[in-house]
C-alpha positions in Angstrom: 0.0 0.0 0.0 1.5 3.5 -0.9 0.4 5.6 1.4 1.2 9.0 2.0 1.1 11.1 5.3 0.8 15.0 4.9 0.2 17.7 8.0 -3.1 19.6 7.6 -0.6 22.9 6.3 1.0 20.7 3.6 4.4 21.7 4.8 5.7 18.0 4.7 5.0 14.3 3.6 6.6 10.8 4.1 5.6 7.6 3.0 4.3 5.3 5.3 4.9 2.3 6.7 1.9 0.2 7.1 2.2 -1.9 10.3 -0.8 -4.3 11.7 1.2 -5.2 14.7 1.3 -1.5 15.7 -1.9 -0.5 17.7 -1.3 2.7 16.8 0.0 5.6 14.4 2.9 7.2 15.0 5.3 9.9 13.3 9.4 10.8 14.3 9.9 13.2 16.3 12.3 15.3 14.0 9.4 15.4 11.3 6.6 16.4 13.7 8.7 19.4 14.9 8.9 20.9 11.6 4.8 21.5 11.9 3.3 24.5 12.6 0.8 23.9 15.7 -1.6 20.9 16.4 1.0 19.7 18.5 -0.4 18.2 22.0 2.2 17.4 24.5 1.6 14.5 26.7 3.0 13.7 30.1 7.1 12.8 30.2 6.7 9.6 31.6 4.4 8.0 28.4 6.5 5.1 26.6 6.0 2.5 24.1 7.7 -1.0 23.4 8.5 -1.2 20.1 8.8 -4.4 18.2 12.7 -5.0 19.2 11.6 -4.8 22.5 12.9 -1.2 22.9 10.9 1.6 24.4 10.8 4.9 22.5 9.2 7.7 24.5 5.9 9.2 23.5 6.2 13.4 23.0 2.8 14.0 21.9 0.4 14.0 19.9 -0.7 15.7 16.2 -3.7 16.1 14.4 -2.9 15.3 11.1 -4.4 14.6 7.7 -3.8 11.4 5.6 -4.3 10.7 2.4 -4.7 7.8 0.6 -5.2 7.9 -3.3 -7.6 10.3 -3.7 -9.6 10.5 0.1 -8.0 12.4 2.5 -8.8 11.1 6.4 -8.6 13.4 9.7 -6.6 11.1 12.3 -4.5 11.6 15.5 -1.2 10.5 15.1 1.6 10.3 18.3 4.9 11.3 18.0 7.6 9.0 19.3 11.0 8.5 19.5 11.1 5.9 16.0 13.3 4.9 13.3 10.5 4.8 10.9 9.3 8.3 9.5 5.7 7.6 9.5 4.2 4.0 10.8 0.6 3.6 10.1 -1.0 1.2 12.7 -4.0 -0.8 14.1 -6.2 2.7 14.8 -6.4 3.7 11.3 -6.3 0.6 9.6 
């Protein structure tokens, strides 16, 4: 599935991984700081367990706009510490 992930002020895009063992959708860090608002911190201490069995730290969250072919979906995405750009999960799929 080529799916693309763009913020609701167009000023970026990645490709996205498409991930069924993820429960939910997540952007990197570096890529959600170059949006301009819709960012929603969360509390320090909010973690994940990625599937290495690492944890990478949860920052926030966005409200974010994905598009897929031609339908574009409103969706709340959480920015983590990942390797991946963009990883669409379990709550959008």
């Amino acid at each position: 599935m080529d799916s693309t992930w763009k913020d609701l002020f167009a000023v970026s895009f990645c490709l996205m991984l498409v991930d069924t063992g993820a429960n939910v959708t997540l952007v990197r860090t570096d890529l959600a700081q170059k949006l301009k608002g819709n960012f929603i911190y969360t509390a320090p201490n909010i973690s994940l367990k990625t599937a290495t069995g690492e944890k990478a730290v949860i920052h926030g969250k966005l409200d974010a706009a994905i598009e897929c072919g031609s339908r574009k979906f409103q969706h709340r995405i959480y920015v983590a510490d990942i390797t991946d750009p963009c990883i669409l999960g379990l709550d959008f799929l």
